[in-house]
C-alpha positions as CSV (number, residue, x, y, z in Angstrom):
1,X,64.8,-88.9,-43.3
2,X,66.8,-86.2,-41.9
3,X,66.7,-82.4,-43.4
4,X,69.5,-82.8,-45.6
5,X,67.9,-86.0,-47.2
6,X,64.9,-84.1,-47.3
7,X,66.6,-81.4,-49.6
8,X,68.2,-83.3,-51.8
9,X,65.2,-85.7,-52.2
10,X,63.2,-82.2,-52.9
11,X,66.1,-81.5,-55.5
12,X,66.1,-84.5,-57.3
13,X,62.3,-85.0,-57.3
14,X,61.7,-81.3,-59.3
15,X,64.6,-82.4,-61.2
16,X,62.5,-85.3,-62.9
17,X,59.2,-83.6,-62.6
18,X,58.1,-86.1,-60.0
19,X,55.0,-83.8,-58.5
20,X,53.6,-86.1,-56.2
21,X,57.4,-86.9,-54.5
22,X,57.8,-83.2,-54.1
23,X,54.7,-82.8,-52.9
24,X,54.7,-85.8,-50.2
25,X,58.3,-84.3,-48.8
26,X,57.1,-80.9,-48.7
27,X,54.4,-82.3,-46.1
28,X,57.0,-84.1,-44.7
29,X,59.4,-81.4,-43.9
30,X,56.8,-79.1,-42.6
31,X,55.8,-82.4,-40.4
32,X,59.8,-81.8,-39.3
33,X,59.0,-78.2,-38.7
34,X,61.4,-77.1,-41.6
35,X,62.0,-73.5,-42.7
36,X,59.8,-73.1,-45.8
37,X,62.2,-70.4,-47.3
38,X,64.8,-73.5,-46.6
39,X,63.1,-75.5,-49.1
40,X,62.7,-72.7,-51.5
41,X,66.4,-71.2,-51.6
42,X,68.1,-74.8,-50.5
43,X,66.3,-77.0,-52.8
44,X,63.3,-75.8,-55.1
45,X,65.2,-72.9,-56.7
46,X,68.3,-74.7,-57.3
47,X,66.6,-77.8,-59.1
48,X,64.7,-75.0,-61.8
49,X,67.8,-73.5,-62.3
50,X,69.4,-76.6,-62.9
51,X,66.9,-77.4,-65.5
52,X,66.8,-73.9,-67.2
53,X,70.8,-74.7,-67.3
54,X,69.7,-78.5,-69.0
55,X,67.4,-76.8,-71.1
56,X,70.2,-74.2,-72.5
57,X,72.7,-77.1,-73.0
58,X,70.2,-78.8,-74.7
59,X,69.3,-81.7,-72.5
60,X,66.1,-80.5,-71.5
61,X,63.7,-79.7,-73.5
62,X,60.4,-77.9,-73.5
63,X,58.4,-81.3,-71.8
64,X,60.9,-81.4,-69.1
65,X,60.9,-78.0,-68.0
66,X,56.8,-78.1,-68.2
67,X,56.7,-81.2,-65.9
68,X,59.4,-80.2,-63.6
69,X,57.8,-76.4,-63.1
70,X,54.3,-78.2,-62.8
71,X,56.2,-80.4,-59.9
72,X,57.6,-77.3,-58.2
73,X,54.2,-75.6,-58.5
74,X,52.7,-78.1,-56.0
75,X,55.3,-77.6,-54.0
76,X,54.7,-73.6,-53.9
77,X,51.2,-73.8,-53.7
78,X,52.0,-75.4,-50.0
79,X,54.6,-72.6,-49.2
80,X,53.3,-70.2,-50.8
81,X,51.1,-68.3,-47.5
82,X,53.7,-69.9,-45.6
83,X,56.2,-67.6,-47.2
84,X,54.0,-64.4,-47.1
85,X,53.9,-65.1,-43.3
86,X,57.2,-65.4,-42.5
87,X,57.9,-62.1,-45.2
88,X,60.3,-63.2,-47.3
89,X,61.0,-61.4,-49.8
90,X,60.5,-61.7,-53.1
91,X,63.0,-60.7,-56.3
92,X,60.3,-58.0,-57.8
93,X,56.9,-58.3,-59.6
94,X,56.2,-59.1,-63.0
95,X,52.9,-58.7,-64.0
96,X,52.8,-61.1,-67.2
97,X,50.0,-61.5,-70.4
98,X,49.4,-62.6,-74.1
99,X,47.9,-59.8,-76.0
100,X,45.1,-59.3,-77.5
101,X,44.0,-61.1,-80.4
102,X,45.9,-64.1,-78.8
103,X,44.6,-67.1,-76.8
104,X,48.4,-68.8,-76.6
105,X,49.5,-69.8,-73.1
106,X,51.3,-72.4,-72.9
107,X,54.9,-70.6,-73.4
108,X,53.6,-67.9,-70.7
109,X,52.9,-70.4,-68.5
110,X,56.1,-72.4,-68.5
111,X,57.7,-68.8,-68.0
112,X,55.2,-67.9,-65.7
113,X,56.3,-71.0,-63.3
114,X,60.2,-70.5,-63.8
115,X,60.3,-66.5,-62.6
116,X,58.0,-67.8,-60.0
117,X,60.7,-70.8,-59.0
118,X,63.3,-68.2,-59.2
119,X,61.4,-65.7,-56.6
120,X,59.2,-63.9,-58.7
121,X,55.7,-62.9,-57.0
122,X,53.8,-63.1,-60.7
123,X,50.7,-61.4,-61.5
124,X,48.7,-63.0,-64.9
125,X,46.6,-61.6,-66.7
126,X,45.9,-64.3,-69.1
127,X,45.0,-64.1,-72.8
128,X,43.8,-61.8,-75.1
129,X,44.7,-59.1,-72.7
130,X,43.9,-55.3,-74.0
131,X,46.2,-52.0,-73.5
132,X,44.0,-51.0,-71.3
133,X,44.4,-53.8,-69.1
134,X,47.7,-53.7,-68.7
135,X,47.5,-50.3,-68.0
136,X,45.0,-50.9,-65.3
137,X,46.9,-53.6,-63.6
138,X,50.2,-51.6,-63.9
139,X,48.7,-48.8,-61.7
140,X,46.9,-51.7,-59.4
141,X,49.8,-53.4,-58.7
142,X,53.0,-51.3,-59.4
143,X,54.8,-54.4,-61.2
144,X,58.5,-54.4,-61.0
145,X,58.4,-55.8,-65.0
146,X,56.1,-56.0,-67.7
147,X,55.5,-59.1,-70.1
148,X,54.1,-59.0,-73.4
149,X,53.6,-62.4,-74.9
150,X,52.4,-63.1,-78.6
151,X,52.6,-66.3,-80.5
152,X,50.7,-65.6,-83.4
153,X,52.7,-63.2,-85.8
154,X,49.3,-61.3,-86.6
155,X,49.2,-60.2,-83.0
156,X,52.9,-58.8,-82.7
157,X,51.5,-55.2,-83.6
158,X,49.9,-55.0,-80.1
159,X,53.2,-54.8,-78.8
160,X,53.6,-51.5,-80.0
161,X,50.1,-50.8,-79.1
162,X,50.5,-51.9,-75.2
163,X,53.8,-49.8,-75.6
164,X,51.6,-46.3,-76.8
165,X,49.1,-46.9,-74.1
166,X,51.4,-46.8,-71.4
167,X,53.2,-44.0,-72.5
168,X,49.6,-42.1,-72.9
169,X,48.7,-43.1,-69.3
170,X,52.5,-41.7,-68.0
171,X,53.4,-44.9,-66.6
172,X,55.9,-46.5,-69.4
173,X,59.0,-45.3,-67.6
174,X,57.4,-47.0,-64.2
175,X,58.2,-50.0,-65.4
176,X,60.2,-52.6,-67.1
177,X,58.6,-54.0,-70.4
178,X,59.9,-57.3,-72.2
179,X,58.5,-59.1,-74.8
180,X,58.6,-62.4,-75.9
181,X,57.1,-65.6,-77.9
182,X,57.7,-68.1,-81.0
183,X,57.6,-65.3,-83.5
184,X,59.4,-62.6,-81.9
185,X,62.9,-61.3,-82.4
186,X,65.4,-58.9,-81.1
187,X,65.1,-56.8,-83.7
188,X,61.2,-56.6,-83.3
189,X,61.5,-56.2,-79.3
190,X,64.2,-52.9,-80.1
191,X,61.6,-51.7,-83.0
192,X,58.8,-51.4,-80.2
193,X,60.8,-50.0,-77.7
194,X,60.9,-52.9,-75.1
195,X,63.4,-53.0,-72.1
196,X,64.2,-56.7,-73.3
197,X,63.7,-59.6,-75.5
198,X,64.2,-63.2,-74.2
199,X,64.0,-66.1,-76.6
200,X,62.8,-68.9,-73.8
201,X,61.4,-69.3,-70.2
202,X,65.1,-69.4,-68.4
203,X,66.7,-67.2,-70.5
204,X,63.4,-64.6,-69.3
205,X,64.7,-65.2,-66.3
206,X,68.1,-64.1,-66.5
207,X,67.0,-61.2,-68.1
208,X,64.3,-59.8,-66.0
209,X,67.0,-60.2,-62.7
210,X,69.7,-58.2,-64.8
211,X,67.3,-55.7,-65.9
212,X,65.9,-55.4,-62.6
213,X,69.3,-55.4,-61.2
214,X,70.6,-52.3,-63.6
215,X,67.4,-50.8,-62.8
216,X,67.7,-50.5,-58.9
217,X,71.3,-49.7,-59.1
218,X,70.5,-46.5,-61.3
219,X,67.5,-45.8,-58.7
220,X,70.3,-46.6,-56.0
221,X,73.1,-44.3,-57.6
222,X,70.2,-41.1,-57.9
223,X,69.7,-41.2,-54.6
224,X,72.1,-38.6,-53.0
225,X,74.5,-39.9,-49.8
């Protein structure tokens, strides 16, 4: 196969959540001595954001993005130190977790693999997460953005809690927080005092890049000439 075969076979593969295809010309580009980022920016990325778009048209639906993120994750775990050592760089960090009181993952997950896909480095905690986790891993790892998750509407409150923690340990203007999961609105994400709300995975990731964006160019614009 030549490299452009290889890309669009890479493309087309994620784009059906075909794992073990992705996988096999992953090996097989590497074999070719292919750029990793290549793959990434040429073909991986483009097939997520083609399904996030799916998704939003309402062709996709949840099962498809699952199986094509779990296709592109195979991929990634392959690239993934090949990346690191040829320092490319990533969009920002989002350090991501349900809250406490809640053992839901699945929705994380799925968002967890599309800000990867679209060149997220992401850090999760997991479930049933406590303020003062967060807090802890906020000052470990100096995240970029912030995820609450809750899918139970009895574990919402901890939103607000996460929210007073961080502004007790100084750090809640460090970072960007959003919030997200089946029972939460905009409404309740402006009540709380989170950055931003997102309904599903892909539309999480639209919104952490513009916040991010906004973010850096107000950082950018402080910084005298």
């Amino acid at each position: 196969m030549t490299p452009d075969e290889i890309l669009q076979g890479l493309y087309d593969r994620t784009l059906v959540g075909n794992g073990p295809g992705v996988l096999e010309l992953t090996h097989e580009a590497l074999g070719m001595e292919m750029e990793p980022q290549v793959l990434l920016f040429d073909a991986l990325i483009p097939a997520l954001e083609e399904v996030g778009a799916r998704f939003e048209r309402g062709d996709f639906f949840v099962p498809e993005m699952l199986i094509a993120g779990k296709a592109m994750a195979g991929s990634m775990e392959v690239l993934r130190p090949l990346l690191a050592d040829t320092g490319v760089q990533t969009v920002g960090t989002f350090l991501m977790g349900t809250v406490k009181g809640d053992v839901h993952d699945i929705g994380k997950n799925l968002v967890n693999i599309m800000l990867e896909g679209a060149g997220f480095e992401v850090i999760d905690l997991g479930v049933q997460v406590a303020p003062e986790k967060f807090v802890a891993a906020i000052e470990e790892h100096q995240p970029d953005v912030v995820g609450f998750s809750a899918f139970l509407t009895t574990t919402m409150p901890m939103f607000k809690a996460n929210m007073n923690a961080l502004e007790k340990a100084g750090i809640r203007d460090d970072v960007i927080v959003m919030v997200g999961g089946a029972p939460v609105t905009q409404e309740y994400a402006d009540a709380v005092g989170a950055d931003g709300y997102a309904a599903d995975a892909s539309a999480t990731v639209k919104k952490a890049k513009t916040l991010l964006k906004d973010r850096r160019a107000r950082a950018g614009a402080a910084v005298p000439v």
